[in-house]
N, C-alpha and C positions, 0 to 999 in steps of 0.2 A: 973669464967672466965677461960675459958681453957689457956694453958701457954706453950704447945707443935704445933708443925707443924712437918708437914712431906714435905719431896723433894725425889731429884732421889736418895739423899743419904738418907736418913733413916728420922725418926724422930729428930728434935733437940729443941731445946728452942726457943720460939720465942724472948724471949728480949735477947736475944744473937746473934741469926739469927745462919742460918747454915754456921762451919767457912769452910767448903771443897765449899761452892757456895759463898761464901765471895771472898776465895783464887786465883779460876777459875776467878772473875770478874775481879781481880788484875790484875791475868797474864796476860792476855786480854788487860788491856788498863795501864799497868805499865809502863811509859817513863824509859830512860835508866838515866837521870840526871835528874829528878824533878818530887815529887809525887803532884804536882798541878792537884786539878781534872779541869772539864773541865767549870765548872762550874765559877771555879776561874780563868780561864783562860779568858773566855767570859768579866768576870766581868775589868779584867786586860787590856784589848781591848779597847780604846776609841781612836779613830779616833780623833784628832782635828779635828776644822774647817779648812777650807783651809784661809783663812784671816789671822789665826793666826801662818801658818807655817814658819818660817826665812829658806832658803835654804842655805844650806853649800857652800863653795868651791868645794866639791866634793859630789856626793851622799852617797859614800863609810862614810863621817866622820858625816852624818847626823844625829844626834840622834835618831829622830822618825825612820827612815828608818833601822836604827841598831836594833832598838827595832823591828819593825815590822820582820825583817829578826829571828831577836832570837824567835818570837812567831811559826814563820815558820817553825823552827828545831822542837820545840815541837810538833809543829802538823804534822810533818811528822814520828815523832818516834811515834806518835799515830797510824799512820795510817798504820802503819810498824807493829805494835803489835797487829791491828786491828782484830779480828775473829768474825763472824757475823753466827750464829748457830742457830737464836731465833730470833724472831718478835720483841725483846726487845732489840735485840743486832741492828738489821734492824733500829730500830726508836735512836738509839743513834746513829748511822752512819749517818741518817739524822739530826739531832744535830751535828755534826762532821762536814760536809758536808756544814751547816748554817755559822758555823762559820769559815771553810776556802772560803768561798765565801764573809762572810762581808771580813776577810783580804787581799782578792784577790784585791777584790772592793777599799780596800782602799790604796793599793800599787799600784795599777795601777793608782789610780789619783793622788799618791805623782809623779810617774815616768811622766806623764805627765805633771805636776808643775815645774819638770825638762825642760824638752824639747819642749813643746810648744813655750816657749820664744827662745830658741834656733832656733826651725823651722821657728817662723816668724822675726826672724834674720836674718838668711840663707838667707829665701825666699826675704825679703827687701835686701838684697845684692846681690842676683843672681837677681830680676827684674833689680834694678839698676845700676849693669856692665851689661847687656842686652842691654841697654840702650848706655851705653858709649863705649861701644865695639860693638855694631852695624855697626856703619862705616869702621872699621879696617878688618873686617869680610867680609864687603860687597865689600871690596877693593881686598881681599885679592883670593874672589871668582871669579870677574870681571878678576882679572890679572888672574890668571890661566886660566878660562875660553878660553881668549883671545891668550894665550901662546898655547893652548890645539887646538884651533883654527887653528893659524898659525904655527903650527906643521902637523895639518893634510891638511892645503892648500898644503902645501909643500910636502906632501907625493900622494897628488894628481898629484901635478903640474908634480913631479918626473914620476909617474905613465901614466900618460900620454905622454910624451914626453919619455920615455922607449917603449911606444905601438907605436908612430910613426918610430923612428931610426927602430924596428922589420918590421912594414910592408913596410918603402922601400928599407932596404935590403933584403926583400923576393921580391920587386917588381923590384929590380934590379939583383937578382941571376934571375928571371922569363925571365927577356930580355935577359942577358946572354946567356942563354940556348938556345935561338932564333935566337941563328948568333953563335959564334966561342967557347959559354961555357966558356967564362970567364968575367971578369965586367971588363971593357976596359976604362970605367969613373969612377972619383971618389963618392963616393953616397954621397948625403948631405943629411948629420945627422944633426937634431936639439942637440945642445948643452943640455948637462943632466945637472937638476940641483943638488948642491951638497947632497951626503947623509946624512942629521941629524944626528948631531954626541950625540952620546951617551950622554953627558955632556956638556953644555956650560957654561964657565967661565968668569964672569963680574968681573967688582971691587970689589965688597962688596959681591958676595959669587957664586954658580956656581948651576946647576937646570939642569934636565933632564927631559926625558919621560921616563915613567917606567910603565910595565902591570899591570890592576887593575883588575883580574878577576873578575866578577859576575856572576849572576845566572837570570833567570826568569822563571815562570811554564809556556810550552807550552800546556801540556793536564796532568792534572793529575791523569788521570786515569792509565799514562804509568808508572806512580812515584812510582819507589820501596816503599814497605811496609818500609824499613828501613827510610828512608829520612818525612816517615807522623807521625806526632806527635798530638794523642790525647789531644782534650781541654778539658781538665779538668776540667775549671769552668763552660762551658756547659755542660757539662755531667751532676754535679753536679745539675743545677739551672734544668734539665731537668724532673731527679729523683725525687728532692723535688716538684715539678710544677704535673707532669704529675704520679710520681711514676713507675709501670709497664706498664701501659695502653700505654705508644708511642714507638713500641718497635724502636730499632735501632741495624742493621745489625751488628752482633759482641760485642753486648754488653750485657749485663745481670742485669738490676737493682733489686737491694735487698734490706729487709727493714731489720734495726740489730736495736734491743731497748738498750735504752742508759736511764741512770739515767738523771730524770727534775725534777730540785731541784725548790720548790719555799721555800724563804726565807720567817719568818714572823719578 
């Protein structure tokens, strides 16, 4: 039985193995604080069940969560050290890969274990002041409304009675002018109503009318480029749907390959 092999460094021992392709394997995948290979690390990985997790006061003091985050350091100083040169080095990447995807998997359903109950807390208390604050809101839109209202009766009423006092004193300089040039009678003016005053003060607190500017599209085709904002998520669901085949003026879709990891 032979007892030698050869590599790119020379011949060496096989029950020794070659130590310069030993050394290289090290550098490669040597964490900076733990020679745990990765083997031991998978084995160190065990998700509890969710039934059996107690949640902390904080996430931060959570055990599991602490543990999971310190597996996370490790595999990112792997990944950090990572050099992929070799179809051997390729399929340990995908080994690598396997197992930051089980811990992705299972931090993201601690993190949800977290907040789910939180969101349907939230959410049962925002239905429920919805509810109870309905009325205060609906009161609160009504009065305004109606404030908004007769504000603008009154800037009518103003506005009209300003166009009467103008046309008969234009219709009384008219007659003027028609005998001696001057207004010989006195003109009756409809009485103007008062100008809304900037601020009105009650007992319990004082309110104005104040500009709300807005906006609306009349044609947008006239609508600077600057004010149009691409949708993004059409764009997206467009590419994936259609690919290249739909084009769209000003756009370019392209296909870029991305690592598809399946787990076994």
């Amino acid at each position: 039985m032979t007892t030698k092999g050869k590599c790119k460094h020379g011949e060496f021992n096989l029950l020794d193995g070659c130590k310069l392709c030993i050394a290289e394997r090290q550098e490669k995948y040597q964490p900076v604080t733990t020679d745990m290979p990765h083997a031991a690390v998978e084995q160190a990985f065990t998700p509890p069940e969710p039934q059996s997790i107690v949640l902390a006061l904080r996430p931060g003091e959570d055990a599991e969560v602490q543990k999971y985050h310190n597996q996370a350091l490790e595999l990112l100083k792997w990944a950090e050290r990572l050099a992929i040169t070799t179809s051997d080095d390729n399929k340990e990447a995908i080994n690598d890969l396997s197992l930051i995807a089980k811990l992705k998997k299972a931090m993201e359903a601690k993190k949800k274990e977290y907040l789910d109950p939180l969101k349907a807390q939230a959410e049962a208390i925002r239905e429920t002041y919805n509810v109870l604050m309905d009325p205060v809101i609906a009161a609160d839109r009504i009065t305004r409304e109606k404030m908004g209202a007769f504000d603008k009766e009154q800037r009518r009423i103003r506005a009209e009675q300003e166009k009467i006092n103008a046309l008969r004193l234009e219709a009384a300089q008219k007659d003027a002018a028609l005998h001696n040039g001057e207004i010989s009678e006195p003109v009756n003016l409809v009485e103007v109503t008062q100008k809304p005053m900037k601020t009105t003060n009650a007992d319990m607190g004082s309110a104005g009318m104040t500009d709300s500017w807005k906006y609306e599209v009349i044609d947008f085709s006239l609508v600077p480029d600057t004010y149009k904002v691409i949708d993004g998520p059409l764009l997206t669901s467009t590419a994936k749907k259609y690919h290249d085949s739909k084009p769209v003026p000003g756009i370019r879709f392209y296909c870029e390959q991305i690592v598809s990891l399946r787990r076994r």
